[in-house]
C-alpha positions as CSV (number, residue, x, y, z in Angstrom):
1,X,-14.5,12.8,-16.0
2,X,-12.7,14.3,-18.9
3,X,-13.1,11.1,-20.9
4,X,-16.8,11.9,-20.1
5,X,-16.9,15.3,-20.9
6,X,-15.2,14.5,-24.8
7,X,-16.5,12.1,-25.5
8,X,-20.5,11.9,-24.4
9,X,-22.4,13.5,-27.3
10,X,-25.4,14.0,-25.1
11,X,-23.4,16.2,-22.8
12,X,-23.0,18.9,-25.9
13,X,-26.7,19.9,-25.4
14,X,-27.5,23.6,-23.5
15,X,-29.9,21.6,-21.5
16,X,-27.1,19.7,-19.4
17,X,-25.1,20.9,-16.8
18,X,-21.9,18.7,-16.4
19,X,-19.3,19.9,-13.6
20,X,-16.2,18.0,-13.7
21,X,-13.5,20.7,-11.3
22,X,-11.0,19.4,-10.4
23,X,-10.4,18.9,-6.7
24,X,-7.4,18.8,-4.4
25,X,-7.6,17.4,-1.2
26,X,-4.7,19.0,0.1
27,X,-6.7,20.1,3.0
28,X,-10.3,20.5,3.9
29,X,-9.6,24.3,3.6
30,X,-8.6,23.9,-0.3
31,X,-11.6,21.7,-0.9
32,X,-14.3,23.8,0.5
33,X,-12.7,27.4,-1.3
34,X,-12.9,25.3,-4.0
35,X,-16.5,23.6,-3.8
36,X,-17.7,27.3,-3.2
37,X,-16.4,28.4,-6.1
38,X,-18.5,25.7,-8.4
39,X,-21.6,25.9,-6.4
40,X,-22.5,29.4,-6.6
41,X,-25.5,28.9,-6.8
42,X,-26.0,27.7,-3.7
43,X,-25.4,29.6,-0.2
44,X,-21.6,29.4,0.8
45,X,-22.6,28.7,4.3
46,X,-24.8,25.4,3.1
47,X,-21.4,24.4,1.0
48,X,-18.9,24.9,3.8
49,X,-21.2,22.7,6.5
50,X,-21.8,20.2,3.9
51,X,-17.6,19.9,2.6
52,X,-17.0,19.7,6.6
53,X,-19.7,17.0,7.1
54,X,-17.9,15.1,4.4
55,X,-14.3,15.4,5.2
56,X,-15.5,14.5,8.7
57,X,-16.9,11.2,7.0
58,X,-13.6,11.1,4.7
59,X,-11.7,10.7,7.8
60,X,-13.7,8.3,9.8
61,X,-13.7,5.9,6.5
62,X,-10.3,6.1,6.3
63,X,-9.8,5.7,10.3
64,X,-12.3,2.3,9.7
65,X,-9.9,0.9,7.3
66,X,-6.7,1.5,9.0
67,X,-8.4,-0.4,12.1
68,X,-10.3,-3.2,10.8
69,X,-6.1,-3.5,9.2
70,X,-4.8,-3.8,12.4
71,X,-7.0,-6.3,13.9
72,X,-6.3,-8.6,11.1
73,X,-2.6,-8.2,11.1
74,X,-3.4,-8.6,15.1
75,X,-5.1,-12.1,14.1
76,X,-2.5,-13.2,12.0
77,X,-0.1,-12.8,14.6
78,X,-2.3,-14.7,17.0
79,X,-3.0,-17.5,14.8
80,X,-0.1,-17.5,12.6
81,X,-2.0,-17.6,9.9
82,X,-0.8,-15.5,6.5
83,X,-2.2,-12.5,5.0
84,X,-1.9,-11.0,1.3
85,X,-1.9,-7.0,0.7
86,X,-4.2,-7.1,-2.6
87,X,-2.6,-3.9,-3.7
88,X,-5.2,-2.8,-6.9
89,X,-6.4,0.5,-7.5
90,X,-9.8,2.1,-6.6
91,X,-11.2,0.7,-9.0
92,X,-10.4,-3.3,-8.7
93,X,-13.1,-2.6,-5.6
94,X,-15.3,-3.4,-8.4
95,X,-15.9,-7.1,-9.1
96,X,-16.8,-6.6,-12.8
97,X,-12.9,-5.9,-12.8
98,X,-11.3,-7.7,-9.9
99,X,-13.1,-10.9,-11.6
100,X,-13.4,-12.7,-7.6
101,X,-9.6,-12.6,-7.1
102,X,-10.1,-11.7,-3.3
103,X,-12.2,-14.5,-2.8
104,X,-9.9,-16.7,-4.4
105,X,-7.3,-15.7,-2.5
106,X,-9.3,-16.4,1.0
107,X,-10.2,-20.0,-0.4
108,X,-6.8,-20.8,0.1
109,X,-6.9,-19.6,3.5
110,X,-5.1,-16.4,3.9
111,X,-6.2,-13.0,4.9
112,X,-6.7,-10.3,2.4
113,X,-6.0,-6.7,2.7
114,X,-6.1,-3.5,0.8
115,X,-3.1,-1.2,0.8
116,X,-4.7,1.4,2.5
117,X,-5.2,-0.5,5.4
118,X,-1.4,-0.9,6.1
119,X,0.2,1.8,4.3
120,X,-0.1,3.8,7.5
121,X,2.3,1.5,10.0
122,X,5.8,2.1,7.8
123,X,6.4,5.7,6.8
124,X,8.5,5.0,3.7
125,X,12.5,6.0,3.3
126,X,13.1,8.8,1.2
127,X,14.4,9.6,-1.4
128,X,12.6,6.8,-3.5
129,X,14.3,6.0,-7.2
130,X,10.7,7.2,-8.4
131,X,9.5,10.8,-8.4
132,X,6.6,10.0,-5.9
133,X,3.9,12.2,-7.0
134,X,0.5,10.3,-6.6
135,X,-1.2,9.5,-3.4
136,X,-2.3,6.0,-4.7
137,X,1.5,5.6,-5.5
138,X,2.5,7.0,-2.4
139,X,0.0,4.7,-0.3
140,X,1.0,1.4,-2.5
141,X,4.5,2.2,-1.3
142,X,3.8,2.3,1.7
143,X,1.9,-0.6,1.7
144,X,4.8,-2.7,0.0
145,X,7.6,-0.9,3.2
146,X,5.2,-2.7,5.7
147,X,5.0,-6.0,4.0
148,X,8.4,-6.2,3.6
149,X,9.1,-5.8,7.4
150,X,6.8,-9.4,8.4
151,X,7.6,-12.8,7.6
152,X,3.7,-13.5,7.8
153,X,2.4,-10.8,5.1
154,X,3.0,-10.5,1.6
155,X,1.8,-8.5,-2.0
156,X,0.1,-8.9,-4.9
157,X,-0.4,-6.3,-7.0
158,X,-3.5,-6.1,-9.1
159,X,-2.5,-4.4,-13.1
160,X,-5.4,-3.8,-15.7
161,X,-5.7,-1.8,-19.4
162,X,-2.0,-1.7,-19.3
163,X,-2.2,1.0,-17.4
164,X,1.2,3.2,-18.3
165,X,1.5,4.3,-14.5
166,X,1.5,1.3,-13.8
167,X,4.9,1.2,-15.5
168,X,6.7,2.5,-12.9
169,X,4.5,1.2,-9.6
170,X,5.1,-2.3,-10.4
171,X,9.2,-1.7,-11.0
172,X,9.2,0.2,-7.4
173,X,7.3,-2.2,-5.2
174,X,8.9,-5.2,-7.0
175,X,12.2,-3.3,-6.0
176,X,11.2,-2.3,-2.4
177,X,10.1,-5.8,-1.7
178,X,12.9,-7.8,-3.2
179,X,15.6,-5.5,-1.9
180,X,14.7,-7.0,1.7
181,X,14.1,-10.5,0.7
182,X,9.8,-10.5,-0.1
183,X,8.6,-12.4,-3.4
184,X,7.2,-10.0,-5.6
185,X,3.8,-11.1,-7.8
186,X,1.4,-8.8,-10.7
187,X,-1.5,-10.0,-11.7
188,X,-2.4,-8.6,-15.0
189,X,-6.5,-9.0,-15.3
190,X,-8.4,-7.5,-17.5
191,X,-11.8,-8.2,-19.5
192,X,-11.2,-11.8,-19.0
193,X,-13.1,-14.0,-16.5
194,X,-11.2,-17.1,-16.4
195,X,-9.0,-17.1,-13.4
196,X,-7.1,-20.0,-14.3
197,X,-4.1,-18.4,-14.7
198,X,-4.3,-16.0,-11.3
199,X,-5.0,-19.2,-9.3
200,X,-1.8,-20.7,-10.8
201,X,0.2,-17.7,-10.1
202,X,-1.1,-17.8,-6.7
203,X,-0.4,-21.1,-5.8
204,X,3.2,-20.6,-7.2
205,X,3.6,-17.7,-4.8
206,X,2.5,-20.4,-1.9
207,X,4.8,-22.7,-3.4
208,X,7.2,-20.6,-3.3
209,X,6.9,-18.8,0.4
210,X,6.5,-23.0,1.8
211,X,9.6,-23.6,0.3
212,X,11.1,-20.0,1.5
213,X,9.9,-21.4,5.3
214,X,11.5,-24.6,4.9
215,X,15.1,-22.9,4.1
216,X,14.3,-20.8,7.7
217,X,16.4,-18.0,5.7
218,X,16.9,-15.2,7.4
219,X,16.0,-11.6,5.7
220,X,17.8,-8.6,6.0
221,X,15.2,-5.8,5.8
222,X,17.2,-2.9,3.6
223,X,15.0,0.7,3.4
224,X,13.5,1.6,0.4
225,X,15.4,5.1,-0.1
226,X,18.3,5.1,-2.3
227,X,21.5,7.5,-3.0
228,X,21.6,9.7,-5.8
229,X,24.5,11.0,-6.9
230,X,24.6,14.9,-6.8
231,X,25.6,16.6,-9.9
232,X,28.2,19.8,-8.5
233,X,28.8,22.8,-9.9
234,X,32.8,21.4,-10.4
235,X,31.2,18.8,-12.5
236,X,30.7,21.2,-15.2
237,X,33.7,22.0,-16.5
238,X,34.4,18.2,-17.5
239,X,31.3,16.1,-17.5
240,X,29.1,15.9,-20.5
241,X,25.2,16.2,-20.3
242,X,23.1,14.0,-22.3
243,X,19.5,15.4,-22.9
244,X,17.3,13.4,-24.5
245,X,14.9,14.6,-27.1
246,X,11.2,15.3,-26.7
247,X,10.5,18.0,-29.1
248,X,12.9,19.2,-32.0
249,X,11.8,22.5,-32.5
250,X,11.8,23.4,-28.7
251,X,15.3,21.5,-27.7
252,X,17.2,23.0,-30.7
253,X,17.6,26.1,-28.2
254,X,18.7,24.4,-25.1
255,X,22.0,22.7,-26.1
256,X,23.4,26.6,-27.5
257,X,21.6,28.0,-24.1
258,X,23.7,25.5,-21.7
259,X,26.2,25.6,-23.2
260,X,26.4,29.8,-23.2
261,X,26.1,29.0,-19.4
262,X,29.3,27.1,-19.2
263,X,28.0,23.3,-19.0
264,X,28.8,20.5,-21.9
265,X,25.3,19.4,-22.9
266,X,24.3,17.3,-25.8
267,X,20.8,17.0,-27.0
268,X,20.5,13.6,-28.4
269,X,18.3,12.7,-31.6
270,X,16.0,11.3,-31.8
271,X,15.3,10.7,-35.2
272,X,16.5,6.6,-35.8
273,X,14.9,3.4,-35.0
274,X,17.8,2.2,-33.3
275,X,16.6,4.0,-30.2
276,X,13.1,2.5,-30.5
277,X,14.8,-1.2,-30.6
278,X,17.6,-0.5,-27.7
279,X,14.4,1.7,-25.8
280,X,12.2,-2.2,-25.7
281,X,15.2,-3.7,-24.3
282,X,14.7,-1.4,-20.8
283,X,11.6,-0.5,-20.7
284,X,8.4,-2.4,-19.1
285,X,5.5,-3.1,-21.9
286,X,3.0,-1.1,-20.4
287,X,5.2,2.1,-20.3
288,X,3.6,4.4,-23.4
289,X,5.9,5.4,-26.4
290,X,7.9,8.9,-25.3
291,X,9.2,6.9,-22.3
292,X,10.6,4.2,-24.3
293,X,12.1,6.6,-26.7
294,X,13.1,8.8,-23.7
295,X,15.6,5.8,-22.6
296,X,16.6,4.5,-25.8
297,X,18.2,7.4,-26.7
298,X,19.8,7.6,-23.1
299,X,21.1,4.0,-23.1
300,X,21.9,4.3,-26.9
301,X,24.2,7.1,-26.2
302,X,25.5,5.5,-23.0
303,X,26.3,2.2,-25.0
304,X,27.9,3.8,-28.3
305,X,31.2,4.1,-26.7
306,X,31.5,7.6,-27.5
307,X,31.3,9.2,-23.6
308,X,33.5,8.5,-20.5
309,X,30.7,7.2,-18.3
310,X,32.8,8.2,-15.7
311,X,32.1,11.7,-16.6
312,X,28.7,11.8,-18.2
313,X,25.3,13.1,-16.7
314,X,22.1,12.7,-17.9
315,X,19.3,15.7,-17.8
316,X,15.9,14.6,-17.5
317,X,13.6,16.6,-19.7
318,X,9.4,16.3,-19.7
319,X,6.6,18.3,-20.9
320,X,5.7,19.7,-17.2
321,X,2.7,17.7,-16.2
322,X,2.9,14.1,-14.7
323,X,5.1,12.6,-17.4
324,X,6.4,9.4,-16.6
């Protein structure tokens, strides 16, 4: 919508009414407050019936899914046949941008599945590596914790535009699934139609889970949380804090204003290209620029020699929205 609002030239006339609010759907509560507020125009009594007739509907969609799921996971059990979680996001429901996948996938005679139809059967392990702060994300997770818990069920995750969230979904669900043994696969589609190379990828998955079955390996399922390390208030008199850099003019007052406070911190520059080059070496493509500058200078510093990485901690610093 805020694509749309910038950059539509026939929304800048008096004429036109565009409403673009942004909604939370914490909780049907929220919503309605919130739909009252942009509709004023109409009674808040018409607003509230129609927000409740709609989350009713919200919930019975999602209740539809999440059954017609389990009936094909029920099938596949019966028949022991294999299914494939098509993990994509809303919008590879569209077929100008899925390009047919799914019903490739079914010509080869498995099962397909969207990630909400699962995501609901194996509450994830927390904490994650990831700061989990999207519901899509949250619900592909999910998804990919279920998958990795059946031998006859497995992923493929849909990636289009390069998406830069994307970034960091495909390394967590390639991680959650290989952790416990699962073949990972990301299909990168975009404007292209030809699906000669998704069909080959697909039948190298198959390949590869015939071969798995022949082996009769057995899997250990691991969960998907991890440990972090917990940095302790005796940690500061003798580790050293590396902060990378975002923003020169801001950061030039945080290393003085730790520092008053007792902790070691360094604010890295970020100023040379060497960062850029060791930053391509770590990062996935698809994540955007101030992430791969973000972890060059972290990994630069880290490889220079010039810390104890016995003693080192690193801060992580963003601009206080959704940064990656």
């Amino acid at each position: 919508a805020e694509n749309i609002k910038n950059n539509v030239d026939e929304l800048s006339d008096p004429s036109i009414t565009f409403r673009n609010p942004f909604l939370a759907f914490t909780s049907e509560d929220i919503l309605t407050n919130r739909l009252v507020e942009e509709f004023q125009d109409i009674p808040a009594a018409e607003v509230k019936a129609a927000a409740h007739k709609a989350w009713e509907e919200l919930a019975a969609v999602h209740t539809d899914i999440q059954k017609k799921g389990e009936e094909t996971l029920q099938y596949l059990k019966e028949t022991g046949r294999r299914g494939i979680v098509l993990a994509g996001r809303p919008y590879h429901i569209d077929p100008e941008i899925h390009h047919g996948i799914p019903d490739m996938i079914n010509s080869y005679g498995l099962c397909v599945l969207t990630e909400d139809s699962v995501s609901h059967l194996a509450p994830l392990e927390r904490p994650l590596r990831v700061n989990d702060q999207w519901m899509y994300h949250t619900r592909l997770y999910a998804a990919a914790n279920y998958v990795k818990t059946r031998d006859d069920l497995d992923l493929i995750q849909l990636n289009s535009f390069g998406c830069g969230l994307d970034a960091v979904t495909t390394d967590e669900v390639y991680e959650i699934l290989t952790r416990s043994g699962k073949i990972y696969t990301c299909l990168k589609i975009d404007e292209v139609n030809n699906l000669g190379a998704a069909r080959i990828r697909v039948r190298s998955l198959l390949a590869a889970l015939r071969a798995h079955d022949r082996k009769q390996a057995v899997r250990e399922i691991l969960p998907s949380s991890i440990q972090k390390p917990v940095f302790t208030k005796e940690m500061r008199k003798d580790y050293t804090i590396l902060c990378p850099q975002m923003s020169p003019i801001h950061f030039s007052l945080l290393q003085p204003a730790f520092n008053a406070a007792g902790y070691n911190l360094e604010v890295l520059p970020n100023d040379n290209k060497e960062a850029v080059d060791v930053g391509l070496k770590y990062v996935n493509n698809d994540a955007c620029y101030p992430s791969l500058m973000v972890v060059g200078q972290i990994m630069q510093a880290l490889l220079s020699g010039k810390y104890d990485l016995n003693k080192v901690a690193v801060i992580m610093s963003q601009t206080g929205g959704g940064c990656r």
